[in-house]
C-alpha positions in Angstrom: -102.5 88.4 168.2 -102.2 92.0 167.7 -104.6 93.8 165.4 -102.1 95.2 162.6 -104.0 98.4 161.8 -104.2 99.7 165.6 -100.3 98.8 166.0 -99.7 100.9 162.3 -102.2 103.9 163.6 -99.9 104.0 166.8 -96.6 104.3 164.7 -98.0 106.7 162.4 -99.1 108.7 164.9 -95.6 108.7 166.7 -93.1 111.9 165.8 -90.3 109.4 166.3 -91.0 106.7 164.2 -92.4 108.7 161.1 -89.4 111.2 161.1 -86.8 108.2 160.7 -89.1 107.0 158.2 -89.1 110.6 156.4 -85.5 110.1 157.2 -84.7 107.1 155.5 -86.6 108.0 152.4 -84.9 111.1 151.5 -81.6 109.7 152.8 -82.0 107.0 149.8 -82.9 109.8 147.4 -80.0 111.9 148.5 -77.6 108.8 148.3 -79.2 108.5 144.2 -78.8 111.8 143.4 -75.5 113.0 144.9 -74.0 109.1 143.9 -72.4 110.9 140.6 -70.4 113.0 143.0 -69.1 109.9 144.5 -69.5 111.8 147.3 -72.2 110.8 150.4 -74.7 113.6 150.1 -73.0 114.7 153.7 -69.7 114.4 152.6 -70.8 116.9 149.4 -72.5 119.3 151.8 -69.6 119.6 153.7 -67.1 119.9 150.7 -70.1 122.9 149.7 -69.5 124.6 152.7 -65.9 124.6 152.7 -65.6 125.7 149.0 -68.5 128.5 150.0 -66.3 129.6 152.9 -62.9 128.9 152.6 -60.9 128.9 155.5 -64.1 127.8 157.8 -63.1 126.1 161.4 -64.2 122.4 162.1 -66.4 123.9 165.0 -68.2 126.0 162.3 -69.0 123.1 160.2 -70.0 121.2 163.2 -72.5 124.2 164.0 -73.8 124.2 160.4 -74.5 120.6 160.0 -75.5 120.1 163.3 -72.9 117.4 163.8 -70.8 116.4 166.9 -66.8 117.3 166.2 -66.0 114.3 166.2 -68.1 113.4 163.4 -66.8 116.3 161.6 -63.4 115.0 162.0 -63.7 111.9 160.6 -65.7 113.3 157.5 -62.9 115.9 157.0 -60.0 112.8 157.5 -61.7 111.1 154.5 -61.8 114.8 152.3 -58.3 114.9 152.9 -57.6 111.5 151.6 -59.7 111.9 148.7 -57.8 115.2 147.8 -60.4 117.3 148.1 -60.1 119.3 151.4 -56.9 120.6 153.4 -56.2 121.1 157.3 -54.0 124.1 158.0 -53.4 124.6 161.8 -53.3 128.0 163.8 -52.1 127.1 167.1 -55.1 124.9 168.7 -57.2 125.8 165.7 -57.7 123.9 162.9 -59.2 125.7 159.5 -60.5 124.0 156.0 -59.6 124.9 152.7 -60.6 123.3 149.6 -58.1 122.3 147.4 -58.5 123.3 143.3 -60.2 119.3 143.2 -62.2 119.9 145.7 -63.5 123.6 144.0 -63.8 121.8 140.7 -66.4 119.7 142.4 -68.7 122.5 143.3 -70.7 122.7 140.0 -71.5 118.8 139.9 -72.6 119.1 144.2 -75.0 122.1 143.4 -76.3 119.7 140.2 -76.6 116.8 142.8 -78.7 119.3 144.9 -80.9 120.6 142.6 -81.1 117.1 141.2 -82.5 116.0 144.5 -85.4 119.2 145.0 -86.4 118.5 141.6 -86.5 114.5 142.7 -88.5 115.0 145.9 -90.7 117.7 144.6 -92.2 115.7 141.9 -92.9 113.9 144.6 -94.7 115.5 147.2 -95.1 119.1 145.2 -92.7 122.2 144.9 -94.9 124.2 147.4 -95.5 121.2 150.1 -92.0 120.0 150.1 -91.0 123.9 150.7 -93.6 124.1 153.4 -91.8 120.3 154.7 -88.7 121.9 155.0 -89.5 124.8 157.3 -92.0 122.7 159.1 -89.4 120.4 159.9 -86.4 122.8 160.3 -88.4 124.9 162.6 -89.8 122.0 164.5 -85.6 120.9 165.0 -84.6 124.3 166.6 -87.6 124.3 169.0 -86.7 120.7 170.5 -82.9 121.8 170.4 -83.5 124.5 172.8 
């Protein structure tokens, strides 16, 4: 049988596995704090985006949330349906526009936002989940190069 704390040390110490674990923890805090959008938190940072920078192209949003086009797609498709986002077409292009529902939903995203810092920084501290963030987001760029 397999001693328990040497197979836990090995996990622990493994960038993989404690990132998804990272992952999954703020990905249920997220899903808490953005739930009174009745948006997904990615759904509301795309909507954020759009309503920031009206007009943006699918690739662009792909480039900011570092998310295949296809992904992007689908995420826009189910904007559109909800009323909240609009395709308009320039030959192969496509461009996003928020529609006035989906700019009235721009106050309650940022809330949902600052609702989640405030939630994970009583949590691990204002300075250290700062210091997380740019750990982590320079940490992304090097390994995507």
């Amino acid at each position: 049988m397999a001693d328990n704390n040497l197979d836990n040390c090995i996990l622990d110490n493994c960038l993989y596995f404690t990132v998804n674990k990272l992952s999954r923890a703020i990905t249920r805090m997220a899903e808490e704090s953005f739930k009174k959008t009745g948006l997904s938190p990615t759904h509301a940072f795309l909507l954020m985006l759009v309503n920031n920078k009206p007009g943006i192209s699918q690739s662009e949003l792909a480039e900011e949330l570092h998310m295949m086009p296809s992904t992007i797609t689908r995420f826009i498709d189910k904007l559109v349906i909800k009323g909240l986002l609009e395709r308009k077409a320039e030959g192969k292009r496509s461009f996003i526009f928020p529609t006035e529902a989906g700019e009235n939903t721009q106050e309650e995203i940022k809330e949902a936002w600052k609702d989640l810092y405030r939630n994970y920084s009583a949590v691990l501290g204002e300075d250290a989940g700062k210091e997380l963030t740019i750990l982590i987001r320079e940490a992304g760029n090097t390994l995507e190069k």
